[in-house]
ChimeraX commands (.cxc) that place a marker at each C-alpha (Angstrom):
marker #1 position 0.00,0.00,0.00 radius 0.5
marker #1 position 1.14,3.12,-0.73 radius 0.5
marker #1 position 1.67,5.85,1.87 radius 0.5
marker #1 position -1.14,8.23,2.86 radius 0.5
marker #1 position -0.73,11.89,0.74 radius 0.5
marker #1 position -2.03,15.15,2.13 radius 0.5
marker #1 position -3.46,17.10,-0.77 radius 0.5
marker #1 position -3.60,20.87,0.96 radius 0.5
marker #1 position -5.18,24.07,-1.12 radius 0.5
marker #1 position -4.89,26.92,0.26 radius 0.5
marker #1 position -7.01,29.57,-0.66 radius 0.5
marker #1 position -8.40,33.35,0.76 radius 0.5
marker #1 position -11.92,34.46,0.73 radius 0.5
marker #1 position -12.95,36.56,-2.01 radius 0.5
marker #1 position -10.51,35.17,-4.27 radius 0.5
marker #1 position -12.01,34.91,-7.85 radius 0.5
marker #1 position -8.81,32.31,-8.95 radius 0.5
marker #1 position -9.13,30.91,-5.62 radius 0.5
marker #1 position -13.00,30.09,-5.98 radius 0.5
marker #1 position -12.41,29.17,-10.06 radius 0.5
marker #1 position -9.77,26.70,-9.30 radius 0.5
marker #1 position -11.48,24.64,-6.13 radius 0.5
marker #1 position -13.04,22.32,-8.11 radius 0.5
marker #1 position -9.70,20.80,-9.66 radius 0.5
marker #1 position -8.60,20.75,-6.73 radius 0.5
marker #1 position -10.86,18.85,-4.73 radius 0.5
marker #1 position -11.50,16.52,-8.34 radius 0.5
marker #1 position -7.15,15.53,-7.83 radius 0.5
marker #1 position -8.17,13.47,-4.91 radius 0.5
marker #1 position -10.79,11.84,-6.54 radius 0.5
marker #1 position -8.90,11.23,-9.78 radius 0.5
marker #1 position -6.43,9.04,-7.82 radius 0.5
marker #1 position -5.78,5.40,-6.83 radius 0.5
marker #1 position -3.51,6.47,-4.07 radius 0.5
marker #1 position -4.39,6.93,-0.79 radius 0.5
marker #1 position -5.05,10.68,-0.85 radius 0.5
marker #1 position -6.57,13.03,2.23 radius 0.5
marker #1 position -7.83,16.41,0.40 radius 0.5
marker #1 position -7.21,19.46,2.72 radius 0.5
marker #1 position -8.93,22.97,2.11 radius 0.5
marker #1 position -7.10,25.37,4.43 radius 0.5
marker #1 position -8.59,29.17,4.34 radius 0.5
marker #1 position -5.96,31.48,4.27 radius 0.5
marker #1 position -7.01,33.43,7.22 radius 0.5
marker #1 position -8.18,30.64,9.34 radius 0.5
marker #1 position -5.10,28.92,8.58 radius 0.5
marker #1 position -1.94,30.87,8.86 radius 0.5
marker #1 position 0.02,28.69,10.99 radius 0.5
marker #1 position 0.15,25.75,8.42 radius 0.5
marker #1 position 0.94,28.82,5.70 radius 0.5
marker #1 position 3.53,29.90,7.93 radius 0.5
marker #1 position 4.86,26.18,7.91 radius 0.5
marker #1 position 5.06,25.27,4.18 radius 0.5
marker #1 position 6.08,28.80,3.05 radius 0.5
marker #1 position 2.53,29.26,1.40 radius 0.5
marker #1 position 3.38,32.93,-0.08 radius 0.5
marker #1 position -0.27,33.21,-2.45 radius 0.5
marker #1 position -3.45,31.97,-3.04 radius 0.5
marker #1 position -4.23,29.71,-4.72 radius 0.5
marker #1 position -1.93,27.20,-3.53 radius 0.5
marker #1 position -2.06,23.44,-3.74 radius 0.5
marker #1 position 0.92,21.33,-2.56 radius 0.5
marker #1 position 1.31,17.72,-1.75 radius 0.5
marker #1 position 2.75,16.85,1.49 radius 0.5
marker #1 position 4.01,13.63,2.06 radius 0.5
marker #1 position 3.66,10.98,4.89 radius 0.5
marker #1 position 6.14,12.17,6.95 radius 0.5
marker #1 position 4.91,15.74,6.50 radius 0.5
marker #1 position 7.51,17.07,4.37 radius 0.5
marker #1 position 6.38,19.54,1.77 radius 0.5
marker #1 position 7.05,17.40,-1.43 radius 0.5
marker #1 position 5.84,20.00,-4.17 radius 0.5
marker #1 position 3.10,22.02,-5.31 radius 0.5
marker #1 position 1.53,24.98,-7.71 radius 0.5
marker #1 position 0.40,28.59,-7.43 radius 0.5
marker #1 position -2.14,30.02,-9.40 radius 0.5
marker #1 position -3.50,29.28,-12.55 radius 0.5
marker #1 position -0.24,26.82,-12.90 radius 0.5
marker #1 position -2.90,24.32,-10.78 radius 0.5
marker #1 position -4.03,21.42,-12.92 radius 0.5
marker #1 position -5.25,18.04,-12.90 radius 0.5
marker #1 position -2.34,16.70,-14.56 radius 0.5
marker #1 position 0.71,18.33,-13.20 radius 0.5
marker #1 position -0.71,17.80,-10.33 radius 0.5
marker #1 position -1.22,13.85,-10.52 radius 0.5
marker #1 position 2.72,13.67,-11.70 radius 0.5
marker #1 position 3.05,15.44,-8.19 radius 0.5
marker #1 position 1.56,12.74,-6.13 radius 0.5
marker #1 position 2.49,9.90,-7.72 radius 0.5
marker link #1:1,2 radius 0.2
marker link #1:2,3 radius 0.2
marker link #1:3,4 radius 0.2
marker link #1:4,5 radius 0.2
marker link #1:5,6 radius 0.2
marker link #1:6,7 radius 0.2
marker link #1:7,8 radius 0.2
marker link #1:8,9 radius 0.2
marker link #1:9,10 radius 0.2
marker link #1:10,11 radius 0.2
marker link #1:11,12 radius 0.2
marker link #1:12,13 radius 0.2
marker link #1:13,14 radius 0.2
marker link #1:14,15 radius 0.2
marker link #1:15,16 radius 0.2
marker link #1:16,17 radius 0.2
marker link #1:17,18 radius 0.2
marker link #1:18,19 radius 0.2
marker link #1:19,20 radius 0.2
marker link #1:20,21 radius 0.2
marker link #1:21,22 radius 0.2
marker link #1:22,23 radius 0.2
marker link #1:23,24 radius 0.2
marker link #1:24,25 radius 0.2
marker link #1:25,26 radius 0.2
marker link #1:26,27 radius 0.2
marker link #1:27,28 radius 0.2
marker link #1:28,29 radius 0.2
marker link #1:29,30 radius 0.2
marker link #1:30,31 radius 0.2
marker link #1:31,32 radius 0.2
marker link #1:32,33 radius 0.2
marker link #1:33,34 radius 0.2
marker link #1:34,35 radius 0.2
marker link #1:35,36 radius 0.2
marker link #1:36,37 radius 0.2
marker link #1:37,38 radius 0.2
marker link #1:38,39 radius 0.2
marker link #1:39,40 radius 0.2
marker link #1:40,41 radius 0.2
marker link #1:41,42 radius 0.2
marker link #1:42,43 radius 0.2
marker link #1:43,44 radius 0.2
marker link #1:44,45 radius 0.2
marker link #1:45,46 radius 0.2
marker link #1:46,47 radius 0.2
marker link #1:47,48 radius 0.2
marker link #1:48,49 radius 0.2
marker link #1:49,50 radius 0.2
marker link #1:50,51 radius 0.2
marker link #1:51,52 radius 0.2
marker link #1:52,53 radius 0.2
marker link #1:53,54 radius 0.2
marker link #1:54,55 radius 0.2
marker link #1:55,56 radius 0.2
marker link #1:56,57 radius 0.2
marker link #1:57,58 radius 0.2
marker link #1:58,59 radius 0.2
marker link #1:59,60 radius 0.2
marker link #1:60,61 radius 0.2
marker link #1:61,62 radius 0.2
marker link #1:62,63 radius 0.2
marker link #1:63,64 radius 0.2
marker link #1:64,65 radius 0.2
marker link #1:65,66 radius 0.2
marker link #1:66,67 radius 0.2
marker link #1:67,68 radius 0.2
marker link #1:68,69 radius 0.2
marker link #1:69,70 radius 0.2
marker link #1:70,71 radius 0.2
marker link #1:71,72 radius 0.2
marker link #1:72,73 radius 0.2
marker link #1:73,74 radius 0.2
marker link #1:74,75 radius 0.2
marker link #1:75,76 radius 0.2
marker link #1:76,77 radius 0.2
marker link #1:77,78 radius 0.2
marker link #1:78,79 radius 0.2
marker link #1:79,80 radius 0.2
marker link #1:80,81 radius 0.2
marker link #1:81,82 radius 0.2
marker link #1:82,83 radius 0.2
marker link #1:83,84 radius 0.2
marker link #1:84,85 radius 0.2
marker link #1:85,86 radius 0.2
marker link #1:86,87 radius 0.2
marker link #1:87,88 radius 0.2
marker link #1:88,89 radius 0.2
view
């Protein structure tokens, strides 16, 4: 079995890409075989796990592993389906 993969997206209320781009990322999880946890953190709800992957912007999505080490991610309208799949796998 493969181990578990924390999907985060970070994203700030009334953000127009933020609100656009939710969709994708919540669909990622879905799109997977591998054990996958999806994670929607708000931006001002959620600064302390901003603070500790170096989220700069929203949108952000960024897969972090099972040890809890950041192991990639995308900003903006760089978030996709694909890319993001390459990330997690």
């Amino acid at each position: 079995m493969s181990p578990l993969r924390r999907l985060m997206y970070f994203e700030k209320d009334g953000c127009a890409p933020c609100k656009e781009l939710r969709p994708v990322a919540e669909a990622i999880a879905v799109e997977t075989d591998l054990p996958i946890e999806f994670v929607n953190v708000n931006g001002d709800n959620g600064l302390e796990h901003a603070i500790a992957y170096k989220v700069k912007a929203a949108p952000t999505l960024i897969v972090i592993g099972d040890k809890g080490e950041r192991l990639g991610g995308m900003v903006g309208k760089m978030i996709s389906l694909s890319r993001t799949l390459l990330l997690i796998k």
